[in-house]
C-alpha positions as a Markdown table, in Angstrom:
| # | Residue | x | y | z |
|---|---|---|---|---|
| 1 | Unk | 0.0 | 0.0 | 0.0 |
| 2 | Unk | 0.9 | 3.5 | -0.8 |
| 3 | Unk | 0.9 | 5.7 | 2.6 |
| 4 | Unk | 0.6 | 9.0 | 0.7 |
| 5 | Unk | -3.1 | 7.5 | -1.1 |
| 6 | Unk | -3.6 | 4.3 | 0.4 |
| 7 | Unk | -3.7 | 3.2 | -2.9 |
| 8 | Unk | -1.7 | -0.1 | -4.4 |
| 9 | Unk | 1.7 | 1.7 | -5.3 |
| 10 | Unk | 1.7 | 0.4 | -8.8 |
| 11 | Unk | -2.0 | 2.9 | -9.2 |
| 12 | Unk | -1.4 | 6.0 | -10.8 |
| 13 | Unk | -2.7 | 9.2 | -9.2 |
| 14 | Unk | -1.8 | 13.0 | -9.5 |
| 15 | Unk | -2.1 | 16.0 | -6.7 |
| 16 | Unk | -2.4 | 19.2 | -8.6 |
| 17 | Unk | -1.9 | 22.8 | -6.5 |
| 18 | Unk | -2.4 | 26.0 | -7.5 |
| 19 | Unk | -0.2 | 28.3 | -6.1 |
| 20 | Unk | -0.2 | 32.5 | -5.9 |
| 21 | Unk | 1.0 | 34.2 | -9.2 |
| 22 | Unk | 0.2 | 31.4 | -11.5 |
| 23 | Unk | 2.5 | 28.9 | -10.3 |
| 24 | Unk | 0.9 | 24.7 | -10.8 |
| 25 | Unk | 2.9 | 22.4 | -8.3 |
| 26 | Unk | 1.6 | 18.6 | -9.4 |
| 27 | Unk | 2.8 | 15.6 | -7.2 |
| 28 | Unk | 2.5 | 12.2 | -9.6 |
| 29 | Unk | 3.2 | 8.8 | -9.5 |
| 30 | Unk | 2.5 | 6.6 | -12.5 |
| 31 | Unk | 3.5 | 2.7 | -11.7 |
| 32 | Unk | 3.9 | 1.8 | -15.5 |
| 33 | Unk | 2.7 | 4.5 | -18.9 |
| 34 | Unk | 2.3 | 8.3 | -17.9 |
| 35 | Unk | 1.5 | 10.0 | -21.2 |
| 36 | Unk | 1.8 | 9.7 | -24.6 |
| 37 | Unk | 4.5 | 12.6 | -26.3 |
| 38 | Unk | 2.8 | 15.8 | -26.0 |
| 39 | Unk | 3.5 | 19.4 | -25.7 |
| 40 | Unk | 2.4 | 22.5 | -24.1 |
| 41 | Unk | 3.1 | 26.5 | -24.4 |
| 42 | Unk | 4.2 | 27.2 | -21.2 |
| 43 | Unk | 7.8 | 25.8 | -19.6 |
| 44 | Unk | 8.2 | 22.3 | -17.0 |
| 45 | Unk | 10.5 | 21.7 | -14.2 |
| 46 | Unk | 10.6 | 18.4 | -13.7 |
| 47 | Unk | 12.3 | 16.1 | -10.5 |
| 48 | Unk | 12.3 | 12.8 | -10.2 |
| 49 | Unk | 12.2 | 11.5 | -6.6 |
| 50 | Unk | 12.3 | 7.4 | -7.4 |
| 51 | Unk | 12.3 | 5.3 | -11.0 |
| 52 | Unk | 13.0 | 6.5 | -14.2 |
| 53 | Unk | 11.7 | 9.8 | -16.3 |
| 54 | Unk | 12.5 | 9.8 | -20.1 |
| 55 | Unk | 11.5 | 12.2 | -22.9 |
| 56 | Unk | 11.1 | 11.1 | -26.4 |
């Protein structure tokens, strides 16, 4: 079990935040596929914590 969720750990799940001045903050797991290539028109910082984050 995931303590964070209490959700299997292999479950996906997202925590989105919005913060003053336009800032998003998301918290994500995703046990297996997260999403497809995609863009957007605004800039990412991204941090892995645990596993493995590629870009294709």
């Amino acid at each position: 079990m995931d303590q964070k969720n209490g959700q299997r750990a292999n479950a996906d799940w997202v925590i989105r935040s919005v913060q003053p001045g336009g800032i998003e903050r998301i918290e994500a797991w995703f046990g297996s596929h997260g999403y497809d290539p995609h863009r957007h028109d605004t800039y990412s910082i991204g941090r892995t914590l645990a596993g493995v984050q590629s870009f294709h």
